[in-house]
C-alpha positions as CSV (number, residue, x, y, z in Angstrom):
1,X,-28.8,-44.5,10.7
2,X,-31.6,-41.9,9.8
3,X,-30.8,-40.5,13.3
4,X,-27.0,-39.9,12.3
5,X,-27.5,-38.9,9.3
6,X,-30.3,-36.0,10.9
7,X,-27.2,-35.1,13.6
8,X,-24.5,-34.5,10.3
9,X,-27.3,-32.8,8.5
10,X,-27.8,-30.1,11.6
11,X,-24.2,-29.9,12.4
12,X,-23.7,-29.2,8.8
13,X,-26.2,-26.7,9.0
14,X,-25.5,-24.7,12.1
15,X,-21.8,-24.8,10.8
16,X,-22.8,-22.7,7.6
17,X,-24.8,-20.3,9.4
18,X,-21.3,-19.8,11.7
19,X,-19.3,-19.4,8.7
20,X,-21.5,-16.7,7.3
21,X,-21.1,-15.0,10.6
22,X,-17.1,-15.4,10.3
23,X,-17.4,-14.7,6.0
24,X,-19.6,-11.2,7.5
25,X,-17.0,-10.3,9.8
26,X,-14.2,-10.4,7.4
27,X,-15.8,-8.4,4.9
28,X,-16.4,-5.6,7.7
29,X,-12.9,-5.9,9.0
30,X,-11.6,-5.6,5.1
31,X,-14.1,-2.3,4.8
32,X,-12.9,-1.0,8.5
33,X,-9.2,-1.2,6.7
34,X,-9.9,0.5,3.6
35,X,-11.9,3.0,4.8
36,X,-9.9,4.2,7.8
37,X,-7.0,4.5,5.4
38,X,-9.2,6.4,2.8
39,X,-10.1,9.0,5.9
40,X,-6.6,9.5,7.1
41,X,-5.8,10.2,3.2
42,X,-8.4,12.7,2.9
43,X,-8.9,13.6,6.5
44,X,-12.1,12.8,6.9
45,X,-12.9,13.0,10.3
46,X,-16.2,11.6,10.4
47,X,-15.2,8.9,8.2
48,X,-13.0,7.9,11.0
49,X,-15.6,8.4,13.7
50,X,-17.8,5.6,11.3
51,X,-15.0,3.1,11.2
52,X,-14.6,3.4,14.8
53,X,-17.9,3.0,15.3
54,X,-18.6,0.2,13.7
55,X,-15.4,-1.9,15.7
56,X,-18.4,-2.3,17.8
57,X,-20.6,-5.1,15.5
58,X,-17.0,-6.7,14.5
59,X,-16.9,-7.0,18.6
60,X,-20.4,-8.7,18.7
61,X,-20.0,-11.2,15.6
62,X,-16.9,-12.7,17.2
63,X,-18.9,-13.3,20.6
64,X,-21.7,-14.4,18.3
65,X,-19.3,-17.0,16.5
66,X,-17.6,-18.1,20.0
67,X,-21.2,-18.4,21.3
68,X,-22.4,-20.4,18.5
69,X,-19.4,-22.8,18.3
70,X,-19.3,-23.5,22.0
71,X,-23.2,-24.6,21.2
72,X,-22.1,-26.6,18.5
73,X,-19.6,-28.6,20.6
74,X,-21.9,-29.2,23.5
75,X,-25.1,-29.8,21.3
76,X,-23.6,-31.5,18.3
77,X,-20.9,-33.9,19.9
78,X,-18.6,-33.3,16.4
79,X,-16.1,-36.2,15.4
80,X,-12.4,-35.0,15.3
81,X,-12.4,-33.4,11.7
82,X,-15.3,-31.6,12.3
83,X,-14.4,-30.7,15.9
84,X,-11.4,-29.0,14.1
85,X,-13.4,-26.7,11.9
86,X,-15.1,-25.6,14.7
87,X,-11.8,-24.7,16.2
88,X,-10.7,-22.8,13.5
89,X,-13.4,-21.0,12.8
90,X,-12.9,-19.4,16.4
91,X,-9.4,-18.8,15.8
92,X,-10.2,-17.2,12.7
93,X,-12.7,-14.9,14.6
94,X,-10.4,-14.2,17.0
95,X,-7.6,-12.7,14.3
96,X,-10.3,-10.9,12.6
97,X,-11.6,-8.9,15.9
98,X,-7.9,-8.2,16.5
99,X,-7.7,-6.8,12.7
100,X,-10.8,-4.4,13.4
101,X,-8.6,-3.2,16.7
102,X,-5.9,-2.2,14.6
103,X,-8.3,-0.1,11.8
104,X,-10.2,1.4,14.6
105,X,-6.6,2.6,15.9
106,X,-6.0,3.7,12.8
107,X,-9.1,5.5,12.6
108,X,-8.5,7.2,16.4
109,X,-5.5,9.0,15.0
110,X,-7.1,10.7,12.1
111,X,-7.9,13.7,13.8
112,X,-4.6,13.7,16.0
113,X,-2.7,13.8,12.2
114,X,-5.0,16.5,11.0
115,X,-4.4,18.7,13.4
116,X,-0.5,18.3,12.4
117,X,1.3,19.7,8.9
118,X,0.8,16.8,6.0
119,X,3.8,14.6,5.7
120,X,4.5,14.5,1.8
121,X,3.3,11.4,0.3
122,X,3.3,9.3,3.4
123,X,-0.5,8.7,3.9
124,X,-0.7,7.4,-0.2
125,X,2.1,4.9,1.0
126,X,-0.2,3.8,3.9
127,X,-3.4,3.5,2.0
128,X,-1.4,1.4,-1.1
129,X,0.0,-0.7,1.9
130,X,-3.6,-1.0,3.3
131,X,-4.8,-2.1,0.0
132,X,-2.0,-4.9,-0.3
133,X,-2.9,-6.3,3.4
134,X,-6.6,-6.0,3.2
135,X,-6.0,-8.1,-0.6
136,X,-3.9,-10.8,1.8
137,X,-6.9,-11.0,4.3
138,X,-9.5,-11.6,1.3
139,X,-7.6,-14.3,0.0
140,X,-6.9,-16.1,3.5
141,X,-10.2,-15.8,4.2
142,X,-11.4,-17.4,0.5
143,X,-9.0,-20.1,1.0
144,X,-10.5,-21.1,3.9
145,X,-14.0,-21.5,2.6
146,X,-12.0,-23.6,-0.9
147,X,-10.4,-25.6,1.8
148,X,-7.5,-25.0,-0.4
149,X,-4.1,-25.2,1.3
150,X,-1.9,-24.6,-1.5
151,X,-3.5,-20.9,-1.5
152,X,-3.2,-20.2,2.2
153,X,0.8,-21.3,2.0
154,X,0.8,-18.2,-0.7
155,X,-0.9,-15.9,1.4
156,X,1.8,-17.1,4.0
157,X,4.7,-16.1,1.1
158,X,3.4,-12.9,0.0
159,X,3.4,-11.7,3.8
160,X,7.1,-10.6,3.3
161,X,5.9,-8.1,0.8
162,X,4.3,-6.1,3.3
163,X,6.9,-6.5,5.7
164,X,9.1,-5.0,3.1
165,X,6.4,-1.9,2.3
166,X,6.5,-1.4,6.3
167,X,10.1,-0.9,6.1
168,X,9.9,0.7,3.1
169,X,7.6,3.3,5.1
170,X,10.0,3.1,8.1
171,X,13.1,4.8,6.2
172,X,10.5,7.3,4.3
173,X,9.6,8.8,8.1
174,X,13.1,8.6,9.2
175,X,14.0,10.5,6.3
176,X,11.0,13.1,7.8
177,X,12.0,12.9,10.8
178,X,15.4,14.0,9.8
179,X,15.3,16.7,7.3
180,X,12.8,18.7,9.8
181,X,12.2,18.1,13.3
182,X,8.8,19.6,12.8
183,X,7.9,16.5,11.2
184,X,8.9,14.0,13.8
185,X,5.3,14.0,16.0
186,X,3.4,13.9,12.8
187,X,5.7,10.5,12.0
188,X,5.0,8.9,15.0
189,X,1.4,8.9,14.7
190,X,2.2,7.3,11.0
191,X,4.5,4.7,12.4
192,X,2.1,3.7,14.8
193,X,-0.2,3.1,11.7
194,X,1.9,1.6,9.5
195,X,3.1,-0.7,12.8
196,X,-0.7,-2.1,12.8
197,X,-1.5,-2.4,8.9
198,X,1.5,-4.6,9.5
199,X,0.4,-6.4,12.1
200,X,-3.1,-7.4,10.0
201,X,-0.7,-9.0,7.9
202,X,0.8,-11.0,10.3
203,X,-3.1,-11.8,11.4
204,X,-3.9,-12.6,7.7
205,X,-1.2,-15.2,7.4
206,X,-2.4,-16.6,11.2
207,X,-5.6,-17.3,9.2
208,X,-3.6,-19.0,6.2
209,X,-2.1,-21.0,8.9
210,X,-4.9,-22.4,10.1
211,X,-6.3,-23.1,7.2
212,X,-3.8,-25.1,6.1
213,X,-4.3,-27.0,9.7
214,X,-7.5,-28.0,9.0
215,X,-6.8,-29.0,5.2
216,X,-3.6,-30.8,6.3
217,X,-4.4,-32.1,10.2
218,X,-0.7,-30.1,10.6
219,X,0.3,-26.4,10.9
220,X,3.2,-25.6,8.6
221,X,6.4,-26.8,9.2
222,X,8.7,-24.5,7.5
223,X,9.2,-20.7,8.8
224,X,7.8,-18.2,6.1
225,X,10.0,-15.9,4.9
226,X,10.4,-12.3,6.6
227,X,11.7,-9.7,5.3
228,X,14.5,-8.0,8.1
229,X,12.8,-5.9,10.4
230,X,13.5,-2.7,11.1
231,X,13.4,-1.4,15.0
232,X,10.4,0.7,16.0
233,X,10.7,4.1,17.2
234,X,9.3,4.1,20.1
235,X,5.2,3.3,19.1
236,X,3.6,0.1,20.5
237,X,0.5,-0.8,18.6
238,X,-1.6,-2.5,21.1
């Protein structure tokens, strides 16, 4: 008995050192976001050059994680339940290194853009967008360490409102686009942002999603709402 209990007192530990690893990398990839949107604002080039930069410790914490949890499984032996956190803990990782990809992409295109005319107003609508996916992130990532389903499943609803702000961007470049053709390289760029703030999103409610898989033993049934897409013009944000 003293031997099991040891075992679920060092799994127990080793799993709160990982999720201080995953809890690190979040914050870094919700800084990475802001702050690549704050340079393409003010066109701060060296800003951007920090941001991408830096995609390189968001790199090693998920290898980190991935290391630590394949210890954990081969070490620690983990009953089903636990087994399943440590699951989700990499799957978590693994959005969150994808969501630094997208802000260092953002950050690579900073000094493409300011080498272009400004587009009125469209980099305020990508930073407010930022802001509303980076919020969505946080509170994915805080429902995972509540364990609390019910606010995952909102983070999975309020997805659709930055699926409208994307398309909401879409038609303000289109109207660019059209009114001067001078403005149509400059919008591309933009798009190709915008394209991967929303894709965080979509990586934010992936999150949600397993979170409420490891509350609930089942990923969500129902499909969350989205709002109607609009076609992309031609960027892919890989």
């Amino acid at each position: 008995m003293n031997t099991e209990k040891h075992i679920v007192s060092s799994f127990d530990r080793d799993l709160e050192g990982v999720q201080a690893m995953v809890m690190k990398m979040g914050g870094l990839v919700e800084a990475a976001m802001l702050d690549a949107a704050e340079a393409l604002d003010t066109r701060d080039v060296e800003l951007a050059a920090r941001v991408r930069r830096g995609d390189k410790v968001i790199d090693e914490l998920e290898e980190r994680i991935h290391e630590e949890c394949a210890r954990l499984i081969a070490l620690r032996a983990p009953t089903a339940s636990d087994l399943r956190t440590v699951l989700t803990v990499m799957r978590i990782a693994a959005n969150l290194e994808r969501c630094g990809d997208y802000a260092k992409n953002l950050a690579k295109r900073v000094p493409v853009l300011n080498e272009m005319a400004m587009v009125a107003g469209a980099t305020g609508s990508i930073r407010r967008m930022t802001k509303t996916v980076v919020l969505l992130l946080k509170d994915a990532l805080d429902a995972y360490i509540m364990r609390d389903a019910h606010m995952a499943q909102d983070v999975r609803m309020r997805d659709q409102e930055v699926d409208q702000m994307y398309n909401a961007i879409f038609r303000e470049f289109l109207t660019h686009m059209l009114e001067d053709t001078r403005n149509i390289s400059a919008c591309m760029h933009l798009h190709f942002i915008a394209k991967n703030i929303e894709r965080v999103g979509d990586h934010a409610t992936g999150i949600a999603e397993q979170v409420i898989y490891l509350v609930t033993g089942a990923m969500p049934d129902e499909e969350r709402p989205k709002d109607s897409a609009i076609p992309s013009i031609g960027t892919e944000a890989g």
